[in-house]
VEXZAVO-24283 format. One line per field, with one value per residue: x, y, z of N, C-alpha, C, O in turn; residue number from 1. Coordinates in Angstrom, 1 decimal, always signed. Atoms other than C-alpha are relative to their C-alpha. Layout:
n_x = [X;...] .
n_y = [Y;...] .
n_z = [Z;...] .
ca_x = [X;...] .
ca_y = [Y;...] .
ca_z = [Z;...] .
c_x = [X;...] .
c_y = [Y;...] .
c_z = [Z;...] .
o_x = [X;...] .
o_y = [Y;...] .
o_z = [Z;...] .
k = [NUM;...] .
//
This chain:
n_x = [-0.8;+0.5;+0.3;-1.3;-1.0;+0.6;-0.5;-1.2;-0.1;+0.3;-0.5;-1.4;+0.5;+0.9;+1.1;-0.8;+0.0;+1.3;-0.4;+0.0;+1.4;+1.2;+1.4;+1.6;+1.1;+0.1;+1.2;+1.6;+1.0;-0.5;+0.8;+1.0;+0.0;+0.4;+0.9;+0.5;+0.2;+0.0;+0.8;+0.1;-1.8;-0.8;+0.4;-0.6;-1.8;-0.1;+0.3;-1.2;-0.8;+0.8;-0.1;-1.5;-0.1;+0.1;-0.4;-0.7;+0.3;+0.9;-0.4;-0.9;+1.0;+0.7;-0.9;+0.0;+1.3;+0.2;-1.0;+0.7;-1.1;+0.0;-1.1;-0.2;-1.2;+0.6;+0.7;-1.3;+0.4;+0.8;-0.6;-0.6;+0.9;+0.5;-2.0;-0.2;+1.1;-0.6;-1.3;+0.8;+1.2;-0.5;-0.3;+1.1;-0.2;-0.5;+0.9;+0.3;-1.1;-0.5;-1.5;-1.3;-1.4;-0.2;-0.9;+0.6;+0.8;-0.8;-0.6;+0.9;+0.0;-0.4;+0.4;+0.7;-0.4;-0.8;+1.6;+0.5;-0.7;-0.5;+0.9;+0.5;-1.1;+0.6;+1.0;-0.2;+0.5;-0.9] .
n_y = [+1.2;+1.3;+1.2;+0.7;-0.9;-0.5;+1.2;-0.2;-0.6;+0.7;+1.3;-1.0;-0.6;+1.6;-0.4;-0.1;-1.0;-0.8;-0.5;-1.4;-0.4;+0.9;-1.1;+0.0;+0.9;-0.4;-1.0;+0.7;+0.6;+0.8;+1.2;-0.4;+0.8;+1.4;-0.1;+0.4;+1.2;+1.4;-0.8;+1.0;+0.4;-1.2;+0.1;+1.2;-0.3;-1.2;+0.9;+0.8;-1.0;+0.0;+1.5;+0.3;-1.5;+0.2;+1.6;-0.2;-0.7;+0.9;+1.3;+0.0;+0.1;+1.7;+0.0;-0.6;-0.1;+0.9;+0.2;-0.8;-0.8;-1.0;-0.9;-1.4;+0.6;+0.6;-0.3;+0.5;+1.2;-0.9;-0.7;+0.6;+0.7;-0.4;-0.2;+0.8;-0.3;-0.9;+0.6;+0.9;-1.1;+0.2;+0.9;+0.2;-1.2;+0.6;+0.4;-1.0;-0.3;-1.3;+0.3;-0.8;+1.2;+1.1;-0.8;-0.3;+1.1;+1.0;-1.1;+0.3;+1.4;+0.1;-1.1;+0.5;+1.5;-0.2;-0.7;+1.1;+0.5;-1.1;+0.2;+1.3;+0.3;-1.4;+0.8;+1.3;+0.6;+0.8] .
n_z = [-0.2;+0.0;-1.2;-0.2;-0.5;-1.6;-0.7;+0.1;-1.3;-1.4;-0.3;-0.3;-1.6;-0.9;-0.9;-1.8;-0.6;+0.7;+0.9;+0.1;+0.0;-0.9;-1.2;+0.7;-0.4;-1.1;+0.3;+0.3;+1.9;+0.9;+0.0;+0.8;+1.6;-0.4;-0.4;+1.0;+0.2;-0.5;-0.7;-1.2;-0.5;-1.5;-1.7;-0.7;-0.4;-0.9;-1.9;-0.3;-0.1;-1.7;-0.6;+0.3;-0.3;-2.2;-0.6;-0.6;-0.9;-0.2;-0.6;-1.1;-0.8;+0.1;-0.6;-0.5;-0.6;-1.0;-1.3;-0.5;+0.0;+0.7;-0.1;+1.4;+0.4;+0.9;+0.5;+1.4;+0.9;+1.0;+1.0;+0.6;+1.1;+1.3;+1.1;+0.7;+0.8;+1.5;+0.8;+1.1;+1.0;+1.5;+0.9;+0.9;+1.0;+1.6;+1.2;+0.9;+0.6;-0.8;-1.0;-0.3;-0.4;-1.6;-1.8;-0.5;-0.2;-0.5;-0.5;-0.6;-0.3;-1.3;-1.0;-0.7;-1.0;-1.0;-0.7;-0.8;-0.9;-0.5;-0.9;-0.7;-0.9;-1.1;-0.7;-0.8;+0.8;+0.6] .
ca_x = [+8.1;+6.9;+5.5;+8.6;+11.3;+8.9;+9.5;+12.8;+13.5;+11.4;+13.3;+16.7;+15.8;+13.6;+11.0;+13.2;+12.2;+8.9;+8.6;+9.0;+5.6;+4.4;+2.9;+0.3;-1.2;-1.6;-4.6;-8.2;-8.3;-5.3;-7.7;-10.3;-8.8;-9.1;-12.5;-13.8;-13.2;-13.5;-16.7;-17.4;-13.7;-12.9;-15.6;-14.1;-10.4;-11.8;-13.1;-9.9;-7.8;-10.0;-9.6;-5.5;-5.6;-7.2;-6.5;-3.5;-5.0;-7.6;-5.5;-3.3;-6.2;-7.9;-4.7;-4.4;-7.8;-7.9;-5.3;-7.6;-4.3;-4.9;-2.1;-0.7;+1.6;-1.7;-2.1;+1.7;+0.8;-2.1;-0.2;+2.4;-0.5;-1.6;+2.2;+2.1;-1.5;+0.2;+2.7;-0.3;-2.6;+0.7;+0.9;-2.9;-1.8;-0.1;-3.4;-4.1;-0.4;+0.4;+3.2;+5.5;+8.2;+9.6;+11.7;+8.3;+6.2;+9.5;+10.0;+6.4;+6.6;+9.5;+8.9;+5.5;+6.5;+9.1;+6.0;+4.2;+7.0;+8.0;+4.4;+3.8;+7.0;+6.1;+2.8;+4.4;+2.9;+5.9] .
ca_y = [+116.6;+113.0;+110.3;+108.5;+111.2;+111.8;+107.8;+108.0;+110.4;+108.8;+105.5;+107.8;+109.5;+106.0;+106.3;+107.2;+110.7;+112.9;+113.8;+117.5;+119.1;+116.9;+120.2;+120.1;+117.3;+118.6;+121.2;+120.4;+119.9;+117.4;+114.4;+116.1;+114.1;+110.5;+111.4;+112.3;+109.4;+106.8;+108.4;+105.2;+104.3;+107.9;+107.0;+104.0;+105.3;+107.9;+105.2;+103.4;+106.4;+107.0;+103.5;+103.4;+107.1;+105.5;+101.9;+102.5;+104.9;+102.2;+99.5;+101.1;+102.0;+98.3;+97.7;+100.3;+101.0;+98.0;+98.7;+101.8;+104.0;+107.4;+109.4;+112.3;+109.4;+107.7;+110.8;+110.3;+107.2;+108.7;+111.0;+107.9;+105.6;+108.9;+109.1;+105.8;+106.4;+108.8;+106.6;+103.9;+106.9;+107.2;+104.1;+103.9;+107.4;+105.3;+104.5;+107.9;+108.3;+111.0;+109.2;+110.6;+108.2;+105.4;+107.9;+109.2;+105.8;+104.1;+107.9;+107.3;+104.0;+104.3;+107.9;+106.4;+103.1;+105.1;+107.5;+104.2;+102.7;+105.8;+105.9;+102.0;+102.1;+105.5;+103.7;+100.6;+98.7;+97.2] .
ca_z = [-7.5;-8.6;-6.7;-7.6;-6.9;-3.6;-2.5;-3.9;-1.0;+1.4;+1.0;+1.2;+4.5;+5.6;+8.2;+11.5;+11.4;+10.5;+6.9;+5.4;+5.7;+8.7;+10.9;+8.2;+9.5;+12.6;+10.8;+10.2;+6.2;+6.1;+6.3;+4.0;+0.8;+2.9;+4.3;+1.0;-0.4;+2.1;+4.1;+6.4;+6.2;+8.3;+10.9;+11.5;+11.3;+13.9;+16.5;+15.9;+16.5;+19.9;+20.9;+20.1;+21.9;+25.7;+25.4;+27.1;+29.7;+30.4;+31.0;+33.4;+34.9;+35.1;+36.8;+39.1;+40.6;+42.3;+44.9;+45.9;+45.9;+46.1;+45.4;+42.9;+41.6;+39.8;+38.1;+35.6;+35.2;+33.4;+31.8;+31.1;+29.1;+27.1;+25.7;+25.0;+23.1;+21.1;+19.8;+18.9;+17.3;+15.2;+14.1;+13.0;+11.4;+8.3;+6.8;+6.0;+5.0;+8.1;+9.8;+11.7;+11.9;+14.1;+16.7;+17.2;+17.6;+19.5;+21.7;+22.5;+23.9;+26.1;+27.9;+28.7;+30.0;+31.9;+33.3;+34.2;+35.8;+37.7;+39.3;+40.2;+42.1;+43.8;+44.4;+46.1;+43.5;+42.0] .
c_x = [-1.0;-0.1;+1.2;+1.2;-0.6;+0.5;+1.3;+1.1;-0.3;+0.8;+1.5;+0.2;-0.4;-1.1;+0.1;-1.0;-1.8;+0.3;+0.1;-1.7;-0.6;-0.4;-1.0;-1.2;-0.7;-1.5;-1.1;-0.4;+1.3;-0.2;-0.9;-0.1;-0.7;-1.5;-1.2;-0.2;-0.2;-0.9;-0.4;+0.9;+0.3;-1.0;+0.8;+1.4;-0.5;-0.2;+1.0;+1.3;-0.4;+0.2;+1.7;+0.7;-0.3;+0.2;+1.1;-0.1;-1.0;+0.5;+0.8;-0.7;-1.0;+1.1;+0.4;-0.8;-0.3;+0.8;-0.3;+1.3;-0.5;+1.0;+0.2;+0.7;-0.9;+0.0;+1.5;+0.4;-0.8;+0.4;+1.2;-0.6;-0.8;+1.0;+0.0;-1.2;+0.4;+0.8;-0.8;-0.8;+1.1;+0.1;-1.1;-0.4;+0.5;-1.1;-0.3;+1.2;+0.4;+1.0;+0.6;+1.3;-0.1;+0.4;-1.5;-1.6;+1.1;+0.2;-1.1;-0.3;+0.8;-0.1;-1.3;-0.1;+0.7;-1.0;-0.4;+1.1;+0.3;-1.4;-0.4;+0.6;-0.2;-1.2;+0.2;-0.9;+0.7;+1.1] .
c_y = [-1.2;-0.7;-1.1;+0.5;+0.0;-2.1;-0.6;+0.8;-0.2;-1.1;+0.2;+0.3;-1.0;+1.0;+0.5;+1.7;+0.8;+0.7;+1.5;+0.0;-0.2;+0.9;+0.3;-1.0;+0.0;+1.2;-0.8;-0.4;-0.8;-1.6;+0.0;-1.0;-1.9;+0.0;+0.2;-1.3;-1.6;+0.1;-1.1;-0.7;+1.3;-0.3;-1.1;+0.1;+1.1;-0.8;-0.3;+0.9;+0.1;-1.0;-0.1;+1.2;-0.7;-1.2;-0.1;+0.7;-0.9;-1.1;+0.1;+0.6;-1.1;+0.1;+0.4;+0.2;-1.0;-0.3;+1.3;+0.9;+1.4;+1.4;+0.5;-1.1;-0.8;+1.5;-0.1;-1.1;+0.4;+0.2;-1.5;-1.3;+1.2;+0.1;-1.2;-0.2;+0.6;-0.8;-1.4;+0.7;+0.0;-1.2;-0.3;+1.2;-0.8;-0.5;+1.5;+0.9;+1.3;-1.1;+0.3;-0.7;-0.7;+0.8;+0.6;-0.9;-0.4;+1.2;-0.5;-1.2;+0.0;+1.6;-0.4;-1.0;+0.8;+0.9;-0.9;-0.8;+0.7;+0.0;-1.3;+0.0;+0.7;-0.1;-1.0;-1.3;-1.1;+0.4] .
c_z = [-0.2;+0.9;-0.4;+0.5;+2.1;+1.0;+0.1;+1.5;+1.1;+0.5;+0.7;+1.5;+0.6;+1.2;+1.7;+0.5;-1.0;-1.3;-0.4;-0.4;+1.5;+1.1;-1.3;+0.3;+1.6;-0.1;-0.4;-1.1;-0.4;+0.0;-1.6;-1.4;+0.4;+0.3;-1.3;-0.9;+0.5;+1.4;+1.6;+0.4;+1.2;+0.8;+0.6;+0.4;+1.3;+1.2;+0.1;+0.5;+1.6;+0.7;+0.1;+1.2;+1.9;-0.1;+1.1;+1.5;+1.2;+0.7;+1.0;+1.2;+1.1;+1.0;+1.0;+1.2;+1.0;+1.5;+1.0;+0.5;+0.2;+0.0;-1.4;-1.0;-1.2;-1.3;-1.4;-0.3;-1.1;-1.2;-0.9;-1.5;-0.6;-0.9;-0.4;-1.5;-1.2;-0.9;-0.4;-1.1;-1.4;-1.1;-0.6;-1.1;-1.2;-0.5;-0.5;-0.3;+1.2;+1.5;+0.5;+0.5;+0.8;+1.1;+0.5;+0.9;+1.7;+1.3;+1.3;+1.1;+1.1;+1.0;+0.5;+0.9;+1.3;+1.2;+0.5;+0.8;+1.7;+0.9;+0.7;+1.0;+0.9;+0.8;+0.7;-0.7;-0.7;+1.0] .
o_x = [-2.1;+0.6;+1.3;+1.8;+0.0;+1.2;+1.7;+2.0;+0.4;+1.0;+2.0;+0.9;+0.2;-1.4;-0.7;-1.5;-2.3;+1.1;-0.2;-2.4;-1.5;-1.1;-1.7;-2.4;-1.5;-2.2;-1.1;-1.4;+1.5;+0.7;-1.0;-1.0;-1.6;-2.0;-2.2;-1.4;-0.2;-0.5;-0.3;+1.0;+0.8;-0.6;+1.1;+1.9;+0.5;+0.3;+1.4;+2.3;+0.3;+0.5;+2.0;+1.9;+0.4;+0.6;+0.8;+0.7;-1.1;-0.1;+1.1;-0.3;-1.4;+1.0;+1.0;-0.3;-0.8;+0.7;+0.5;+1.3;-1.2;+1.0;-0.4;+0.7;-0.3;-0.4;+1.2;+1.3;-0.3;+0.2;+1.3;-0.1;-1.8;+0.9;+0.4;-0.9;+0.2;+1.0;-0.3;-1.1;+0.8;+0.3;-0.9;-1.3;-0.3;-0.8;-0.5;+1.1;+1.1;+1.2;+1.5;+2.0;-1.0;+0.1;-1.4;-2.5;+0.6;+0.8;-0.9;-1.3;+0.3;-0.1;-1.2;-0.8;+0.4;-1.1;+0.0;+0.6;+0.4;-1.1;-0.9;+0.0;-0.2;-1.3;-0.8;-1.5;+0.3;+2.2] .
o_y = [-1.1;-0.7;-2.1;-0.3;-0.2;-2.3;-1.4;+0.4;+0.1;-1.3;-0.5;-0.4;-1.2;+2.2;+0.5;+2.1;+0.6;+1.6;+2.2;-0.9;+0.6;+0.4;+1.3;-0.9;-0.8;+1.6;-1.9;-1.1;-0.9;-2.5;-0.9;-1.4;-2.5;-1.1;-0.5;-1.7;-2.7;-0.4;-0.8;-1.4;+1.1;+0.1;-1.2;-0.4;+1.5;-0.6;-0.1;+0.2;-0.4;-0.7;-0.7;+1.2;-0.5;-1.6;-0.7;+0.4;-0.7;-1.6;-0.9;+0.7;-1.0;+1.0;-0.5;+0.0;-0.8;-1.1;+1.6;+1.0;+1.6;+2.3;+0.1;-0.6;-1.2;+1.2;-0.4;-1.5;+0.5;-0.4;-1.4;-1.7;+0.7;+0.2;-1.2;-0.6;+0.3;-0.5;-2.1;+0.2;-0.2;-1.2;-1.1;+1.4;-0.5;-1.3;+1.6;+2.1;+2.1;-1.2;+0.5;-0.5;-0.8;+0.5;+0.8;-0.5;-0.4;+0.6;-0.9;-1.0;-0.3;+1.4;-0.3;-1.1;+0.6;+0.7;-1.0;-1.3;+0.2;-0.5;-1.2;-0.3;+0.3;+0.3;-1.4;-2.2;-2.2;-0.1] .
o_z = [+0.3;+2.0;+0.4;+1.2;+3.1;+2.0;+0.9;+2.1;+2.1;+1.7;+1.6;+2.3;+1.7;+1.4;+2.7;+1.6;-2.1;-1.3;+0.6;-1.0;+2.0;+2.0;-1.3;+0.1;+2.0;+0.9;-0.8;-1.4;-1.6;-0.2;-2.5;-2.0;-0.2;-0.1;-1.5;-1.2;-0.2;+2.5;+2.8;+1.4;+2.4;+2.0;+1.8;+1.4;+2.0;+2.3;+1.3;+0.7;+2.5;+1.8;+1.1;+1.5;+2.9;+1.1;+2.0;+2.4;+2.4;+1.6;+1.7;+2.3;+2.3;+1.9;+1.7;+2.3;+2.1;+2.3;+1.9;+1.8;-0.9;+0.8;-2.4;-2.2;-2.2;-2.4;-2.5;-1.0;-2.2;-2.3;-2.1;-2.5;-1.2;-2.1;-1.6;-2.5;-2.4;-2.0;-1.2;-2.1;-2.6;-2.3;-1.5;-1.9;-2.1;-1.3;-1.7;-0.6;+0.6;+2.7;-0.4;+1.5;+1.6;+2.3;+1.8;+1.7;+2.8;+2.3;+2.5;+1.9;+2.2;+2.2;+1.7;+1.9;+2.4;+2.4;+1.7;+1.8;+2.8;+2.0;+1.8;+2.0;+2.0;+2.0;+1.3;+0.0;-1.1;+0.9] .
k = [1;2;3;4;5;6;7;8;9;10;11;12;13;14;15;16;17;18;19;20;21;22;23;24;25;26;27;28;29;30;31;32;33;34;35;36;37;38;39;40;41;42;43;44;45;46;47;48;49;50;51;52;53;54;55;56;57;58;59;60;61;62;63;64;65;66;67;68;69;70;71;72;73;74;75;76;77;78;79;80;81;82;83;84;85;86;87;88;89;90;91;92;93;94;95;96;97;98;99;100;101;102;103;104;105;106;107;108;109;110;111;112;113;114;115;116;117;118;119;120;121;122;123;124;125;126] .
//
């Protein structure tokens, strides 16, 4: 298949849903081609991946901590700012072309919010 036939199809389908292949990117050599050629570009995509991955974990932490809570209810918060992580990690995934759509950026976003909401409230926090 051509790289025109191939965007031809992408444009067809659009970006809602994960493309065919995409559990290959999920294995250890489907970076290898970007890393090859862009050696101090993948360290830097790798901090930025790490950084996009706890920022969210971080901040609802910052947040949190300060009201010296301690209950089971901080811990799906937690879990609700790494769900949302995941759905920034994907979106710093489109530079090395491994996207997995919007429903899984936009999925990300509200199941985690709904996670963080679901604990503040349980915490008496909101």
């Amino acid at each position: 298949m051509g790289k025109k036939s191939k965007k031809k199809n992408r444009k067809k389908n659009g970006n809602w849903t994960p493309p065919k292949g995409a559990h290959k990117y999920f294995s250890a050599t489907s970076d290898y081609d970007f890393k090859s050629r862009h050696p101090i570009g993948y360290g830097f995509l790798v901090m930025l991946s790490i950084f996009a991955l706890m920022l969210p974990i971080v901040v609802y932490l910052i947040f949190v901590l300060p009201y010296n809570i301690n209950s089971p209810w901080l811990m799906l918060g937690w879990v609700g700012g790494f769900v949302i992580g995941i759905g920034l990690f994907n979106l710093v995934a489109i530079i090395i072309k491994q996207y997995l759509g919007h429903l899984v950026s936009i999925l990300s976003f509200i199941i985690g919010s709904i996670l963080i909401w679901i604990s503040l409230v349980q915490m008496g926090i909101i």
